[in-house]
ZADO-1210 file (C-alpha; in nm, 4 decimals, padded with zeros to 6 digits):
<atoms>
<atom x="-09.5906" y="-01.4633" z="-02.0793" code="UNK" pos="1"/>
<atom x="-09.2669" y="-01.5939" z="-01.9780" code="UNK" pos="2"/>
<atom x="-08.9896" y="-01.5236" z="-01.7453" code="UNK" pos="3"/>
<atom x="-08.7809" y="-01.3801" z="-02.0428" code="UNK" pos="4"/>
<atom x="-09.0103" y="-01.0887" z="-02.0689" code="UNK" pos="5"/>
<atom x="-08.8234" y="-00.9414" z="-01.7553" code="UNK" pos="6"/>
<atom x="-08.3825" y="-00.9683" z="-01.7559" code="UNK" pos="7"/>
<atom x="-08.2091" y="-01.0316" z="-01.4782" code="UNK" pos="8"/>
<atom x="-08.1082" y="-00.7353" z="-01.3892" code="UNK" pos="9"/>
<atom x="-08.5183" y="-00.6284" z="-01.3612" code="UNK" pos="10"/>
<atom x="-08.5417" y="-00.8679" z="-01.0627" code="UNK" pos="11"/>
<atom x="-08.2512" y="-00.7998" z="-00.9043" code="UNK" pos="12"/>
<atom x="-08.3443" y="-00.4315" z="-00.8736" code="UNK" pos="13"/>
<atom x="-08.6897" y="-00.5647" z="-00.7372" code="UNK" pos="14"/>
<atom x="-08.5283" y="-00.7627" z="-00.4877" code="UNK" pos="15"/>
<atom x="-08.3335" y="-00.3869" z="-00.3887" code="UNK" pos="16"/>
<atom x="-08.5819" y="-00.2118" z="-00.3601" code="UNK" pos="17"/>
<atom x="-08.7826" y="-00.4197" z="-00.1851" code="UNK" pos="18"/>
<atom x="-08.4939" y="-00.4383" z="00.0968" code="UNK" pos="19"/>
<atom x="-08.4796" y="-00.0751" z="00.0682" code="UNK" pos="20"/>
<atom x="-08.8327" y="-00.0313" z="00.1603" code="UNK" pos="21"/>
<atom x="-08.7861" y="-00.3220" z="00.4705" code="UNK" pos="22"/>
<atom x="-08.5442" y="-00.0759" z="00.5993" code="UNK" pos="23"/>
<atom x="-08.7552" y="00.2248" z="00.5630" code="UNK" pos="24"/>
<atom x="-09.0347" y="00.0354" z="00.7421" code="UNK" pos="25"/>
<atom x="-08.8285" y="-00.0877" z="01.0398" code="UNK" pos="26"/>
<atom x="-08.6966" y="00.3104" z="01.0649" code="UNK" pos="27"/>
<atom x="-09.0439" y="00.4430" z="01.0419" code="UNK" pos="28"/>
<atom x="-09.1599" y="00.2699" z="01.3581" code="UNK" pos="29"/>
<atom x="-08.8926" y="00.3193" z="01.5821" code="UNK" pos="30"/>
<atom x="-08.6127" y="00.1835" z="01.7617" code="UNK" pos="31"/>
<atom x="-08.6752" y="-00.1752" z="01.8987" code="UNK" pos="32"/>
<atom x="-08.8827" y="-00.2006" z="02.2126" code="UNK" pos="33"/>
<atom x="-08.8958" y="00.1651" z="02.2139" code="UNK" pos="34"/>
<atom x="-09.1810" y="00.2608" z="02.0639" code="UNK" pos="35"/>
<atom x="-09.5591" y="00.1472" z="02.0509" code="UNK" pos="36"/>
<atom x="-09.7125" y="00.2214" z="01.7007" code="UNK" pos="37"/>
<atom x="-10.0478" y="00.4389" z="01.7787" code="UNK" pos="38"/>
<atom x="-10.3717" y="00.3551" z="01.5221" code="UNK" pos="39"/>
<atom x="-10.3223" y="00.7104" z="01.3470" code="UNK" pos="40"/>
<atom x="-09.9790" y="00.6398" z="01.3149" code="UNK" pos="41"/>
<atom x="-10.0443" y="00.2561" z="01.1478" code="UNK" pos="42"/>
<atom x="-10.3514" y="00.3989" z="00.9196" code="UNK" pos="43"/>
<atom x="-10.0785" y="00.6514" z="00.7737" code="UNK" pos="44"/>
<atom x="-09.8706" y="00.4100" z="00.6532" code="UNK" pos="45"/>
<atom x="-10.0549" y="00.1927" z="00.5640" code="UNK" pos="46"/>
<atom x="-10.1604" y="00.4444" z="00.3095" code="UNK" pos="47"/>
<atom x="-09.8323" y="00.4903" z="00.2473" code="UNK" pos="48"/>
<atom x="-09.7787" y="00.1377" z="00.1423" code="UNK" pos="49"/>
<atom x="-10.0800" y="00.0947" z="-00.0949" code="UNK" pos="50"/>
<atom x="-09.9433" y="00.4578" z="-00.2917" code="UNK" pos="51"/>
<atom x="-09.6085" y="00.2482" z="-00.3112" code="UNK" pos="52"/>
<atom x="-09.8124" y="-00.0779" z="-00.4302" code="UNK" pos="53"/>
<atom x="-10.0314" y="00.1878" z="-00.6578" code="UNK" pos="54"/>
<atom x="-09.6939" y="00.3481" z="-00.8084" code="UNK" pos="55"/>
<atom x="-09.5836" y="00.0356" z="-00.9028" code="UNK" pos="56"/>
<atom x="-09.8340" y="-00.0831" z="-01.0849" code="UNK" pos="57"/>
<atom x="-09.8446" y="00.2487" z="-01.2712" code="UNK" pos="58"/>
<atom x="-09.5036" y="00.1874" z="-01.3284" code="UNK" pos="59"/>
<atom x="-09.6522" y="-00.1979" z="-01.4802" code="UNK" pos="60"/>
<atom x="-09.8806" y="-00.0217" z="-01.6932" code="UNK" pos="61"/>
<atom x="-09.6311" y="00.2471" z="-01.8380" code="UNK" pos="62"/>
<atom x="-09.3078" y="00.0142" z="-01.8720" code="UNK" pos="63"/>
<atom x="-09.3877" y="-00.3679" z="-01.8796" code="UNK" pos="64"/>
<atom x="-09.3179" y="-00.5483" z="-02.2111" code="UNK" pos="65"/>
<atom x="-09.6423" y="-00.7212" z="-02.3932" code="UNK" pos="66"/>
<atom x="-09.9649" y="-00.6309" z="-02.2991" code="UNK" pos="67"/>
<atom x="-09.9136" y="-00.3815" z="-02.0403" code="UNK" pos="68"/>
<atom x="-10.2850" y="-00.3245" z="-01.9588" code="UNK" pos="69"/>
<atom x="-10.3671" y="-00.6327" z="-01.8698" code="UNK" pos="70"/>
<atom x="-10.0505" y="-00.6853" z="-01.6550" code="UNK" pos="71"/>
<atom x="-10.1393" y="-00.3668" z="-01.4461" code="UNK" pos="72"/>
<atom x="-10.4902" y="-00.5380" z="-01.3901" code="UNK" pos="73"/>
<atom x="-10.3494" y="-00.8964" z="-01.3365" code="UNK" pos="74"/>
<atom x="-10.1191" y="-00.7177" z="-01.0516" code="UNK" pos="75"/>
<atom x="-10.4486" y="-00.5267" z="-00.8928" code="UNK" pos="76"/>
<atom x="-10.5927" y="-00.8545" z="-00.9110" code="UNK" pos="77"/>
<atom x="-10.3017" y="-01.0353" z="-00.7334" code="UNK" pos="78"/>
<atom x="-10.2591" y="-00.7436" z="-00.4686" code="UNK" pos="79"/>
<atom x="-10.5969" y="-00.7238" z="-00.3454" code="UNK" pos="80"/>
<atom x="-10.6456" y="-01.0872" z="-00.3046" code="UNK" pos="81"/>
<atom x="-10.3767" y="-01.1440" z="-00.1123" code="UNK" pos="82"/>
<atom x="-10.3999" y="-00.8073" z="00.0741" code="UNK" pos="83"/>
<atom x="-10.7571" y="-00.9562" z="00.1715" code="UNK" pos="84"/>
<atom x="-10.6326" y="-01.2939" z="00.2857" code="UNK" pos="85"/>
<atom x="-10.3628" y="-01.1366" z="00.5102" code="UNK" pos="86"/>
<atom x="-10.6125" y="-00.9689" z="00.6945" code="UNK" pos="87"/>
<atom x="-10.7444" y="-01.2428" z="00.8018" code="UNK" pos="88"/>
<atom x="-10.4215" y="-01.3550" z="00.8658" code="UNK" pos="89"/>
<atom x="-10.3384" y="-01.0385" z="01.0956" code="UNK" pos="90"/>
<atom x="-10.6340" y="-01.1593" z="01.2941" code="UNK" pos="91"/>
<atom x="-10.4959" y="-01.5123" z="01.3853" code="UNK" pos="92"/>
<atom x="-10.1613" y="-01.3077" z="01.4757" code="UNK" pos="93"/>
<atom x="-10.3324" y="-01.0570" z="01.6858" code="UNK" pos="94"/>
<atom x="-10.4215" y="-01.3886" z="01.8768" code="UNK" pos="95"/>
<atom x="-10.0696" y="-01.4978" z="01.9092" code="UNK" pos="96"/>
<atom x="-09.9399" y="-01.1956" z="02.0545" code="UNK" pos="97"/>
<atom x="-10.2341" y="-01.2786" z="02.3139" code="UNK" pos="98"/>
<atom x="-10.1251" y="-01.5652" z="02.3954" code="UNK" pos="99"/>
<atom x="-09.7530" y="-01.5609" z="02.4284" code="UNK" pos="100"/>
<atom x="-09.8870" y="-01.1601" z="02.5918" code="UNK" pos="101"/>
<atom x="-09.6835" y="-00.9670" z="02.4051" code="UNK" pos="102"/>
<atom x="-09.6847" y="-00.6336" z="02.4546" code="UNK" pos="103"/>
<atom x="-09.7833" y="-00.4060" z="02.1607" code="UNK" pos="104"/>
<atom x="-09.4601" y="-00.2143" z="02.1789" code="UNK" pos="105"/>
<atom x="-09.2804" y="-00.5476" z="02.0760" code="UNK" pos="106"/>
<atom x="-09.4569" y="-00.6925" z="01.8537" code="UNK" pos="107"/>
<atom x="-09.3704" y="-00.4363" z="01.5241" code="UNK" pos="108"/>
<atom x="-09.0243" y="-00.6108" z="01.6012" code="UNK" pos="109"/>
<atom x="-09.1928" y="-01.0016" z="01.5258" code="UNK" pos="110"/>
<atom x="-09.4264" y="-00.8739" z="01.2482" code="UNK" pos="111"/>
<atom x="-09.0612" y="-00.7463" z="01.0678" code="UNK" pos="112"/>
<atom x="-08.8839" y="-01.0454" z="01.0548" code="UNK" pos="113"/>
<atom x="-09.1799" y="-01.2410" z="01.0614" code="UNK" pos="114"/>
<atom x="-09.2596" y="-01.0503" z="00.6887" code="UNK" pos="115"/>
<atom x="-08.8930" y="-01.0685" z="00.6011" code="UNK" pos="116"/>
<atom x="-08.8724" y="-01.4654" z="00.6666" code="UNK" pos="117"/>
<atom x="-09.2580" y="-01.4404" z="00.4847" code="UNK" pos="118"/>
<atom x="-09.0958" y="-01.2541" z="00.1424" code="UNK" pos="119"/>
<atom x="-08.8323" y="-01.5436" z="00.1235" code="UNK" pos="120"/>
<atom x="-09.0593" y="-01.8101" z="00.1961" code="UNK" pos="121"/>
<atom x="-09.3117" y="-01.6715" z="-00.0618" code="UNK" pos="122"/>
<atom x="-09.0467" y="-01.6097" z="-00.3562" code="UNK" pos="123"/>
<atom x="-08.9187" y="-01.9563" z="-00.3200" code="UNK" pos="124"/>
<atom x="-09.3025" y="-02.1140" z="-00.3471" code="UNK" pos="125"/>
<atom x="-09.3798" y="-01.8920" z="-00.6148" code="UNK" pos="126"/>
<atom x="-09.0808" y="-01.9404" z="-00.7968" code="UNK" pos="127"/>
<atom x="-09.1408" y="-02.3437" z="-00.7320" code="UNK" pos="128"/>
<atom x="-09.4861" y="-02.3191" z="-00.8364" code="UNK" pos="129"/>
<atom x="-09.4490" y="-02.1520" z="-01.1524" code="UNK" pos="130"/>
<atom x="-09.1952" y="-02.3920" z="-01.2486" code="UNK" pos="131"/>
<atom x="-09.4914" y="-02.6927" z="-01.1918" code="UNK" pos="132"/>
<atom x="-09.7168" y="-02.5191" z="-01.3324" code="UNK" pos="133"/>
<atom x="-09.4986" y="-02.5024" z="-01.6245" code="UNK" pos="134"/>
<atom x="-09.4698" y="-02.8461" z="-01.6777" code="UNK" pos="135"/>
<atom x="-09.7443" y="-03.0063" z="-01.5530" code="UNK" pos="136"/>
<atom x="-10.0350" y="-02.7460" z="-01.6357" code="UNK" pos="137"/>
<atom x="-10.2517" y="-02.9981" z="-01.4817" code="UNK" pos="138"/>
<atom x="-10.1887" y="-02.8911" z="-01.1334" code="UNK" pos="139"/>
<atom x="-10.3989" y="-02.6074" z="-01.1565" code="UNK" pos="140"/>
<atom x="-10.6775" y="-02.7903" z="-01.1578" code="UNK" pos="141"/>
<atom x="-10.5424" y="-02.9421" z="-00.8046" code="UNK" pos="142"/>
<atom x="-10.5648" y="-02.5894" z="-00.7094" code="UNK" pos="143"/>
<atom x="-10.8865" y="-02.5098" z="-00.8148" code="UNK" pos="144"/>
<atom x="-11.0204" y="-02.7653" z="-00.5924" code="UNK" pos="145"/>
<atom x="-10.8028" y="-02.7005" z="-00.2880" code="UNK" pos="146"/>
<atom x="-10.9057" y="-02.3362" z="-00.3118" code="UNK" pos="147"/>
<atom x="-11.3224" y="-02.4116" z="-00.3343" code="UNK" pos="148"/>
<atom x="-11.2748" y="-02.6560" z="-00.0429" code="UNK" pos="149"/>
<atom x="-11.1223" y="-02.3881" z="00.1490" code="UNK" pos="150"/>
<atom x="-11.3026" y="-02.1572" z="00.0481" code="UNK" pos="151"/>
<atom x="-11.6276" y="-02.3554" z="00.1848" code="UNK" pos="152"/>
<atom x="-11.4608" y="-02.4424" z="00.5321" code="UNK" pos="153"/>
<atom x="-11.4270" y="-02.0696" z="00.6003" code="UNK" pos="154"/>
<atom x="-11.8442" y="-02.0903" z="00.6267" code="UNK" pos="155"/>
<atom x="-11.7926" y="-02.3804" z="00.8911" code="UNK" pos="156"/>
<atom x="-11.5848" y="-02.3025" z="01.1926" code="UNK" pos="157"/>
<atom x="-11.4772" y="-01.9362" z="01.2726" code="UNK" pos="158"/>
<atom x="-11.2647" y="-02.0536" z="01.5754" code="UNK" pos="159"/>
<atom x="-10.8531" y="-01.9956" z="01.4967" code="UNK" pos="160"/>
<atom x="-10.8124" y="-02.3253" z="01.7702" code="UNK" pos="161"/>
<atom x="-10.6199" y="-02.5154" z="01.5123" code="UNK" pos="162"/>
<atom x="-10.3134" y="-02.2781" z="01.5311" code="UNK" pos="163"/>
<atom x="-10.2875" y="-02.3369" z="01.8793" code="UNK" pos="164"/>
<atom x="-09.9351" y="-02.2436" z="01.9889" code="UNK" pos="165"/>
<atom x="-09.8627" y="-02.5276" z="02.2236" code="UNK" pos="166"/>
<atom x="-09.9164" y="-02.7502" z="01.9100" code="UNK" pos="167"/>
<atom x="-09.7112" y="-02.6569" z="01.6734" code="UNK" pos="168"/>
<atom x="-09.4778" y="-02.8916" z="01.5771" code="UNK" pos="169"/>
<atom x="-09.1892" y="-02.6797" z="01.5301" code="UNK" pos="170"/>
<atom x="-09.2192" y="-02.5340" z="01.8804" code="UNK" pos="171"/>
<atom x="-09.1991" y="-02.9023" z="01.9792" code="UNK" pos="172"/>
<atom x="-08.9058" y="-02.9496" z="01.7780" code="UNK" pos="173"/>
<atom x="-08.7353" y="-02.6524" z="01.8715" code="UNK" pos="174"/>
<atom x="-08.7663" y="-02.6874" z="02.2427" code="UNK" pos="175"/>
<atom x="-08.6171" y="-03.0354" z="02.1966" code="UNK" pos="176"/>
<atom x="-08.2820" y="-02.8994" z="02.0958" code="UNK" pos="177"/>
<atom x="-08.2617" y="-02.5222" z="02.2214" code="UNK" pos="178"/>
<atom x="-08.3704" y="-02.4113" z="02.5893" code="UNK" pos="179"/>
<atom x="-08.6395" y="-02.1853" z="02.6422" code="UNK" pos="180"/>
<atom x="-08.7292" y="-01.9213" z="02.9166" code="UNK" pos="181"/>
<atom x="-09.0849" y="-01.8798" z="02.9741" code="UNK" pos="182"/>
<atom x="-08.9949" y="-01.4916" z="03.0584" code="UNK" pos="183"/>
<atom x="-09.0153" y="-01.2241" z="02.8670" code="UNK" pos="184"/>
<atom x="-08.6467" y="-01.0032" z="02.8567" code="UNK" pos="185"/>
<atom x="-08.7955" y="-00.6899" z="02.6541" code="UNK" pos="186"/>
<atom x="-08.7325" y="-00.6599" z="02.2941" code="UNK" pos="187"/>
<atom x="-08.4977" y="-00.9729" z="02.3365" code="UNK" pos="188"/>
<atom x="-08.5425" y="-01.2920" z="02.1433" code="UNK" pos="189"/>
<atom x="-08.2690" y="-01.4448" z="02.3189" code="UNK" pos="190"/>
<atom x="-08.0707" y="-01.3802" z="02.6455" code="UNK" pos="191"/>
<atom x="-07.8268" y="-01.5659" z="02.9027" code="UNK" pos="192"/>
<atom x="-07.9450" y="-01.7753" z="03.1132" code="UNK" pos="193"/>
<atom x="-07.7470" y="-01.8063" z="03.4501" code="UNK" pos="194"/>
<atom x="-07.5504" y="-02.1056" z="03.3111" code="UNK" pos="195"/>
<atom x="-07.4216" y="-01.8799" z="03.0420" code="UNK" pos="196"/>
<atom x="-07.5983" y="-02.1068" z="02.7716" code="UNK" pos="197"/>
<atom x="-07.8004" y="-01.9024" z="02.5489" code="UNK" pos="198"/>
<atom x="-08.2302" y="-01.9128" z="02.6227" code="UNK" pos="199"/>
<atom x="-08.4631" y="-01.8537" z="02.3832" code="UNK" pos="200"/>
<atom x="-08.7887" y="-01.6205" z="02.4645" code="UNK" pos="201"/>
<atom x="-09.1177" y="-01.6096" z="02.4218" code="UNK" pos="202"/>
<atom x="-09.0631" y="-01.3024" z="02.1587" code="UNK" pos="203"/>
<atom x="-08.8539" y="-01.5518" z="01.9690" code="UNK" pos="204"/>
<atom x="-09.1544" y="-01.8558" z="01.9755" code="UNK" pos="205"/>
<atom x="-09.3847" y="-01.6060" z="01.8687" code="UNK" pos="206"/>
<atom x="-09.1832" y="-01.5676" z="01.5624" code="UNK" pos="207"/>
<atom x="-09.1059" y="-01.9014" z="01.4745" code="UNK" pos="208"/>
<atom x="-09.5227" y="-01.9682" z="01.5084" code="UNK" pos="209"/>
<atom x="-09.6171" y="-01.7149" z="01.2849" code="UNK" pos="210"/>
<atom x="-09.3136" y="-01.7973" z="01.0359" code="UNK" pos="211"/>
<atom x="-09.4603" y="-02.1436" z="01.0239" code="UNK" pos="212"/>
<atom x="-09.8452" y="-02.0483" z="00.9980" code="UNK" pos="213"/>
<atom x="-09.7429" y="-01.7917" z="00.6581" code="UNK" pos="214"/>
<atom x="-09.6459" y="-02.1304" z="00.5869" code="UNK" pos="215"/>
<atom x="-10.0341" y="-02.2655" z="00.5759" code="UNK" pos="216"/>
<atom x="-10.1580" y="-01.9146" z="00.4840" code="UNK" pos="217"/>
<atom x="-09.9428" y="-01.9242" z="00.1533" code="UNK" pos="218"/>
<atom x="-10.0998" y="-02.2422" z="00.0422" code="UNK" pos="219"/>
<atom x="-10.4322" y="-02.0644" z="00.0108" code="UNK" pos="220"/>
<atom x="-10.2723" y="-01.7019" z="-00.0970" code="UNK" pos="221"/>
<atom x="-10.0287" y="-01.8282" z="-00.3936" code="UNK" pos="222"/>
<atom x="-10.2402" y="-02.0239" z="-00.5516" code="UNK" pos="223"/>
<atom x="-10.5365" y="-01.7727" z="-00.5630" code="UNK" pos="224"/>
<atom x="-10.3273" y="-01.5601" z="-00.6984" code="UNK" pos="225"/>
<atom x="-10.2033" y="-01.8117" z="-00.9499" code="UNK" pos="226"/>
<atom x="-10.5667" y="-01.7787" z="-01.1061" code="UNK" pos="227"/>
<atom x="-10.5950" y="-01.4258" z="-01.1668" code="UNK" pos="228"/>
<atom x="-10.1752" y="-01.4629" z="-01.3535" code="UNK" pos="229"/>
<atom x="-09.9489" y="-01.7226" z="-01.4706" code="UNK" pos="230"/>
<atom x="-09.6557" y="-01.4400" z="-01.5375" code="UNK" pos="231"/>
<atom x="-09.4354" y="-01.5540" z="-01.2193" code="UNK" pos="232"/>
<atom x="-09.3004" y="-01.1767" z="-01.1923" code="UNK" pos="233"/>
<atom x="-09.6649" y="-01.0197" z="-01.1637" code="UNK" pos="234"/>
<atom x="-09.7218" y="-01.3214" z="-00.9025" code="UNK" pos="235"/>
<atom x="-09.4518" y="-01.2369" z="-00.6897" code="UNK" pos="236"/>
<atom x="-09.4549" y="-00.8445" z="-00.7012" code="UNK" pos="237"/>
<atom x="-09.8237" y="-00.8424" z="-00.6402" code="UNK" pos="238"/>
<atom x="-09.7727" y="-01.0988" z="-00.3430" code="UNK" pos="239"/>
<atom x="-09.4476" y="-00.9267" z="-00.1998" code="UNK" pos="240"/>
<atom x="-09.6127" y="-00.5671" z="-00.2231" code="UNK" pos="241"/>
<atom x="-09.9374" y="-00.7189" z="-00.0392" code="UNK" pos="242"/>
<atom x="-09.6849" y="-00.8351" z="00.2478" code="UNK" pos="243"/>
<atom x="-09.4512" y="-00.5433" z="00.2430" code="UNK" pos="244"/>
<atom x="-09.7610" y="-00.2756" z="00.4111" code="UNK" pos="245"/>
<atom x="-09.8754" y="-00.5803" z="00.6566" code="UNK" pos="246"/>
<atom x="-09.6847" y="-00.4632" z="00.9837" code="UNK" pos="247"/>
<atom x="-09.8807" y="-00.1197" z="00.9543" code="UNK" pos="248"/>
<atom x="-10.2033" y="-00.2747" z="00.8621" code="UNK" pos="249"/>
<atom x="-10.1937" y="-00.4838" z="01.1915" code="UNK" pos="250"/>
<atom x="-10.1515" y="-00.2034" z="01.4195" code="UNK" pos="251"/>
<atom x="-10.4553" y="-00.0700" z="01.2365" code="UNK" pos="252"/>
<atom x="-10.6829" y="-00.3546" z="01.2131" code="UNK" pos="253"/>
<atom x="-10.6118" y="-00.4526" z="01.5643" code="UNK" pos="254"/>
<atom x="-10.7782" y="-00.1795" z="01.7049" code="UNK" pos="255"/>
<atom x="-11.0704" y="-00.2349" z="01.4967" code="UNK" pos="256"/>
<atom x="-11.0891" y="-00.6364" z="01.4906" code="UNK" pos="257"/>
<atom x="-11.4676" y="-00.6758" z="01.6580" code="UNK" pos="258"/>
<atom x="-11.6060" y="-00.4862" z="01.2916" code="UNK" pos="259"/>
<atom x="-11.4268" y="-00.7525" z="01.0911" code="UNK" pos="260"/>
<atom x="-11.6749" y="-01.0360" z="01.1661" code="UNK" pos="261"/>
<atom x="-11.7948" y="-01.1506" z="00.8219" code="UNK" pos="262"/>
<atom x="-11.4785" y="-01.0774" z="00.6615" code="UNK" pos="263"/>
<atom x="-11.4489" y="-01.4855" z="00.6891" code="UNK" pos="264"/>
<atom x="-11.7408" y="-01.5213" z="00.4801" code="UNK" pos="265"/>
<atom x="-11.6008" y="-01.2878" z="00.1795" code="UNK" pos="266"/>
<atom x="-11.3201" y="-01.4237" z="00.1863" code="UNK" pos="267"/>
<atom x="-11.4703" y="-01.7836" z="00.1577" code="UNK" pos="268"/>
<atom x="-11.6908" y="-01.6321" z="-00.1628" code="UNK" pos="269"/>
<atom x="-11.3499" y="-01.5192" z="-00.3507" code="UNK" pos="270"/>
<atom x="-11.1425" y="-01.8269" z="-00.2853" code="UNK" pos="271"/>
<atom x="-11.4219" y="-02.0168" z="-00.3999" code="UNK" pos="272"/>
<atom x="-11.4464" y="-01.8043" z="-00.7598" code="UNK" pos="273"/>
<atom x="-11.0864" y="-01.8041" z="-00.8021" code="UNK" pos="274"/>
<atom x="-11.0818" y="-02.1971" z="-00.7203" code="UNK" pos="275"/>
<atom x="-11.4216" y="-02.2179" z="-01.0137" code="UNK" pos="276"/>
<atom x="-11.2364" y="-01.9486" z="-01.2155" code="UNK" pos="277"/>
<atom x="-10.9415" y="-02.2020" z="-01.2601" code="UNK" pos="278"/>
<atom x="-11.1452" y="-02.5264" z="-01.3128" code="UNK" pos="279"/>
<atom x="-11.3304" y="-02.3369" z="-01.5865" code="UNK" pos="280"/>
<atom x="-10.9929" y="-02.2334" z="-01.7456" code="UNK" pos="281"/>
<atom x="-10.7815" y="-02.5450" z="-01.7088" code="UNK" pos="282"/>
<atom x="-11.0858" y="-02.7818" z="-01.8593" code="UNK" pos="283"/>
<atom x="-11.3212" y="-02.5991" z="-02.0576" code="UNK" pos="284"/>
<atom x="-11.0692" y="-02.3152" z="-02.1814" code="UNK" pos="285"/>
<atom x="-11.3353" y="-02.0570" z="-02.0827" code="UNK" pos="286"/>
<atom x="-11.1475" y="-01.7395" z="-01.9298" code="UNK" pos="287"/>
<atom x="-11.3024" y="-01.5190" z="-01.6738" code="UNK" pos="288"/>
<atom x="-11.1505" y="-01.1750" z="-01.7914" code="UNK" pos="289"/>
<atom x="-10.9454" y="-00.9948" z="-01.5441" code="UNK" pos="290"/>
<atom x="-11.1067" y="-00.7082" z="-01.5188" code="UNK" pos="291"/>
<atom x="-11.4213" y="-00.8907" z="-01.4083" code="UNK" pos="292"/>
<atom x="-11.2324" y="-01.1006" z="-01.1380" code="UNK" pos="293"/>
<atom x="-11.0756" y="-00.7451" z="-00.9912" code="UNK" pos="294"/>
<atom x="-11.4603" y="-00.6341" z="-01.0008" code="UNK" pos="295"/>
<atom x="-11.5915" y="-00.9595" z="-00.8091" code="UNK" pos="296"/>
<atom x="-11.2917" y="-00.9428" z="-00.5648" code="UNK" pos="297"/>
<atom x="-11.3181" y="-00.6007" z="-00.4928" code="UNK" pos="298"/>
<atom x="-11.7121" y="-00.5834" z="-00.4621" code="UNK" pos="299"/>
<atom x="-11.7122" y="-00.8648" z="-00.2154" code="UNK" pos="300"/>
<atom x="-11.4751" y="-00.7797" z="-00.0006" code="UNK" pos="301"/>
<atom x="-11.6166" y="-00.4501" z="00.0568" code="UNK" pos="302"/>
<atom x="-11.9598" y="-00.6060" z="00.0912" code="UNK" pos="303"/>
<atom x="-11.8259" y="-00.8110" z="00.3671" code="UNK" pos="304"/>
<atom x="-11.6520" y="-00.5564" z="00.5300" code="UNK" pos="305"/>
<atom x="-11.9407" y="-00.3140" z="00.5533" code="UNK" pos="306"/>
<atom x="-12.1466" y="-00.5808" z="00.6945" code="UNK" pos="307"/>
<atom x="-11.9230" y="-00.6562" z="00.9446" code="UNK" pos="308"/>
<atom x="-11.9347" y="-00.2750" z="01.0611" code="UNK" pos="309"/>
<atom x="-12.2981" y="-00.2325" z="01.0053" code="UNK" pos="310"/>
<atom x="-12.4138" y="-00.5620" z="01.2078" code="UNK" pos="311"/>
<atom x="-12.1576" y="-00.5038" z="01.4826" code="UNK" pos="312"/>
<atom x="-12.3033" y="-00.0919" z="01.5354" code="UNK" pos="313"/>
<atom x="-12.6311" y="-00.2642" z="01.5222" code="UNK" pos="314"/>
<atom x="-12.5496" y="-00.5602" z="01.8287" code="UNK" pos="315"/>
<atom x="-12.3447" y="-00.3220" z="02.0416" code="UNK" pos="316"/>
</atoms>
């Protein structure tokens, strides 16, 4: 499957749409700073976003040249992995927005351009990777083993210490060369100071960290997705749509975080099987079948999930 399969034209209209639908998001929850998203609210469209994500790959199934069937599946495959590594993601931002204390009727403004900086970050890396991949098929194997060994660390330490705010290094950086006011100015990421020299604020910081973090969290995300496709458009649709319903799946999940305490430990199990799942491929040509993968994925993360629920009713 090759990049051929899908003109020009078929990516620029992704690339439309998919700043069509940013729009619609940013209109759906409000003016800036003038609105806090309620749970109800988030849970709605969040199921709005997975019908969208659904439609499309409908759309995959009816439409895409080749094998069709298997494309649809390859794009479940790639949407619910990295739909279940961004919630685990939301977590560590939930945790930002503590720290910097954000207020919740703020932060749908950071999680916007924090997922608009995150599509252009992830197209790029995708777009980079396939082209390695290409050429050096080799690498997947790197992959594979990056993915089991952080797939095995997620069983170690739970603790989200090591994205400490105070040490990231481009906070450091960008404190060196712009001033920053340690107050918040409302839905403001950067206001005059009384020197008339622009200040940047803690809104703003909280961007930049969880712009760089998406950073770390893609290293894990594309290439576990990677193992379930090697058609860079299925990839990045799969990966963009994941991203696209995360604003509204924060507001949700962070009302509901204390249930979500295993989730760590499923999503160990699949980053480990898509990390085997590639080894197996790249050096003994044995293919786990798609449909089986989407299966495993699915089963697991629902296992872990209800666990979480079920042991947290039971403790409380």
């Amino acid at each position: 499957m090759t990049t051929e399969m899908i003109p020009l034209w078929g990516w620029i209209l992704f690339y439309v749409a998919v700043f069509i639908m940013l729009l619609i998001d940013l209109k759906s929850f409000g003016k800036k700073g003038q609105h806090e998203v309620s749970v109800s609210e988030a849970l709605k469209m969040t199921a709005v976003w997975i019908g969208v994500s659904l439609l499309f790959c409908l759309g995959i199934y009816l439409y895409y040249p080749g094998d069709s069937h298997e494309m649809a599946t390859e794009f479940l495959a790639g949407y619910l992995i990295e739909k279940s590594l961004s919630m685990d993601n939301l977590f560590v931002f939930l945790m930002l927005f503590s720290f910097f204390g954000i207020e919740r009727k703020y932060q749908h403004e950071v999680l916007f351009w924090g997922i608009f900086g995150a599509l252009v970050l992830r197209s790029v890396f995708i777009f980079a990777g396939t082209a390695l991949i290409m050429r050096f098929e080799w690498i997947l194997a790197v992959f594979g083993v990056f993915l089991i060994y952080t797939g095995i660390k997620m069983f170690g330490n739970h603790e989200d210490g090591d994205v400490d705010p105070s040490k990231n290094i481009f906070v450091k950086l960008f404190k060196k060369f712009f001033p920053v006011t340690d107050q918040m100015h409302g839905g403001d990421f950067f206001v005059k100071g009384g020197n008339g020299k622009w200040l940047a604020t803690p809104l703003f910081i909280a961007l930049l960290v969880i712009e760089t973090t998406d950073v770390a969290f893609a290293v894990d995300s594309i290439p576990a997705v990677f193992s379930v496709s090697r058609d860079p458009f299925i990839v990045l649709t799969s990966n963009i749509f994941a991203i696209l319903g995360l604003r509204a799946l924060y507001f949700a999940l962070a009302a509901i975080a204390q249930y979500f305490t295993y989730l760590k430990y499923g999503l160990g199990i699949i980053l480990s099987f898509v990390g085997v799942k590639m080894l197996l491929d790249v050096f003994w040509h044995i293919e786990v079948p798609t449909v089986w993968s989407l299966a495993f994925i699915f089963s697991t993360l629902l296992l872990s999930m209800g666990l979480s629920v079920v042991i947290s009713r039971r403790k409380s």
